[in-house]
C-alpha angles and dihedrals in degrees: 000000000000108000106032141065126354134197096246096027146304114342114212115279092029093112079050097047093043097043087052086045094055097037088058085048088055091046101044094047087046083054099043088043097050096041098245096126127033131079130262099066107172106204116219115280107015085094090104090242103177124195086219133021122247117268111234117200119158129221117273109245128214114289087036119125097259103025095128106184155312136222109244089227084059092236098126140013124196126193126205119261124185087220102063120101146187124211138241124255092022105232101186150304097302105128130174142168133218112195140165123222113195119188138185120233090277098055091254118142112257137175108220104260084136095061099041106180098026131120140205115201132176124189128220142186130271101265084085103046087106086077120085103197086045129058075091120358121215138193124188131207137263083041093196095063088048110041139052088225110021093190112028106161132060098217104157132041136046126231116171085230093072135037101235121005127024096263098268125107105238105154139043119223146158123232126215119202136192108024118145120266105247090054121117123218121210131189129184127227117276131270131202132213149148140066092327107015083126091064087057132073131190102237087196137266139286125206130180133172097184091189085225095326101104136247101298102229104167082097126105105242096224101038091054100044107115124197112268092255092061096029101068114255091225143342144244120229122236127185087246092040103046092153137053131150148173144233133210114204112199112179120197103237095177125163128293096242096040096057136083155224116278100256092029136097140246106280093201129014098203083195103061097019123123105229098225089053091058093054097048091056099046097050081050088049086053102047089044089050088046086059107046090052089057089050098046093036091119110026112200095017097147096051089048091055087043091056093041088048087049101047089047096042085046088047093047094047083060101037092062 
């Protein structure tokens, strides 16, 4: 322990030890107080900020109101949706559906509350013009002040309580039924418009025609859209393959400064805002910012002034 204290008094080099003691003290506690060292450094951004909440709806069980049906061998479950349609005449067994997934930044379902007054449509051929809700197909945002059920499909996700899904809504689709079997469904690729259509991207497309295997949704939305070229553009129907269907996958990319916490709430709706409320708030925000910056213009100040008092009592106490 050379430097520092003896048994009968200072032994040479102990001011030096103890001033470089104290000098690394200093050093270390201006570090810890102003953040510079310490784990757990969140960058900016990777916080999950998200510009709308997820929308959380559970699956209709059987005995709701629009549980459909389930196979007995526990291999599918339908629910009920009041845009599906059969047509007439009923030319055979072909079936499809056309839906559209939207998802916040952080791959969540949503149902649009964010881009109030936007639209998503998708066209498609005349062999659905029967339906009156296809040849395109359109869905507005918000879709709970336009739809009686704004999410009406379970698309993504497994849970061994249900036999596709995971027992969460997360899209919104139409259904066709009775086209013959031999028919062939096309969609275009989506298009965006509308108050807020530059807050929304089209993440890509899934298609799957599961030949009587089921729609596959142990997939991420977003992860297995593909872009329209690779995705299909449309399928054909085969006696061992009478459904196929497509998903579009729209994702909010709003930005950074508009957007919130997960578990918070909007801070400003530039749709429905009084201007002179927002100013008032801002210049609030920025007084209140102004003076947390005075508050906080030195961090750690006090234990900074603790570590330098005890170094220059502790050199004093060995210069006399």
């Amino acid at each position: 322990m050379a430097g520092l204290l003896g048994p009968r008094g200072p032994i040479p080099g102990g001011r030096r030890g103890l001033l470089a003691l104290g000098l690394g003290l200093v050093v270390i506690a201006s570090l810890v107080a102003t953040g510079a060292v310490g784990a757990g450094t969140v960058a900016q951004g990777s916080n999950g900020n998200v510009s709308e909440e997820a929308h959380v709806e559970p699956a209709p069980e059987p005995g709701d109101p629009y549980f459909e049906a389930a196979a007995s061998d526990g291999s599918w479950v339908s629910y009920e949706n009041p845009r599906d349609e059969y047509r007439s005449p009923y030319l055979g067994d072909g079936s499809g559906k056309v839906c559209v997934t939207l998802v916040n930044e952080n791959g969540d379902p949503v149902v649009g509350e964010s881009v109030p007054n936007t639209s998503v449509t998708i066209p498609t051929n005349d062999v659905t013009s029967w339906h009156s809700h296809a040849d395109p197909m359109t869905v507005d945002f918000p879709m709970t002040d336009n739809y009686e059920r704004p999410l009406d499909a379970d698309q993504f996700g497994t849970s061994p309580d249900i036999a596709q899904g995971d027992g969460y809504m997360d899209s919104h689709c139409i259904e066709l039924h009775g086209l013959p079997e031999d028919a062939t469904v096309e969609y275009g690729e989506a298009q965006i418009t509308g108050e807020h259509a530059d807050r929304i991207d089209v993440a890509g497309y899934i298609q799957q025609v599961p030949e009587g295997d089921g729609w596959d949704t142990d997939i991420d939305p977003v992860a297995a859209a593909e872009p329209y070229a690779d995705a299909g553009g449309g399928w054909t129907y085969e006696t061992d393959a009478s459904h196929g269907q497509v998903v579009v996958v729209l994702q909010l990319d709003a930005p950074a400064d508009e957007r919130l916490e997960p578990g918070g709430s909007n801070s400003t709706d530039p749709t429905k805002n009084d201007p002179k409320e927002s100013n008032d708030s801002q210049q609030g925000a920025d007084t209140q910012s102004n003076e947390d910056e005075g508050d906080d213009e030195m961090p750690g100040f006090g234990v900074l002034a603790a570590v330098v008092a005890l170094s220059v009592a502790a050199l004093a106490r060995h210069r006399g």
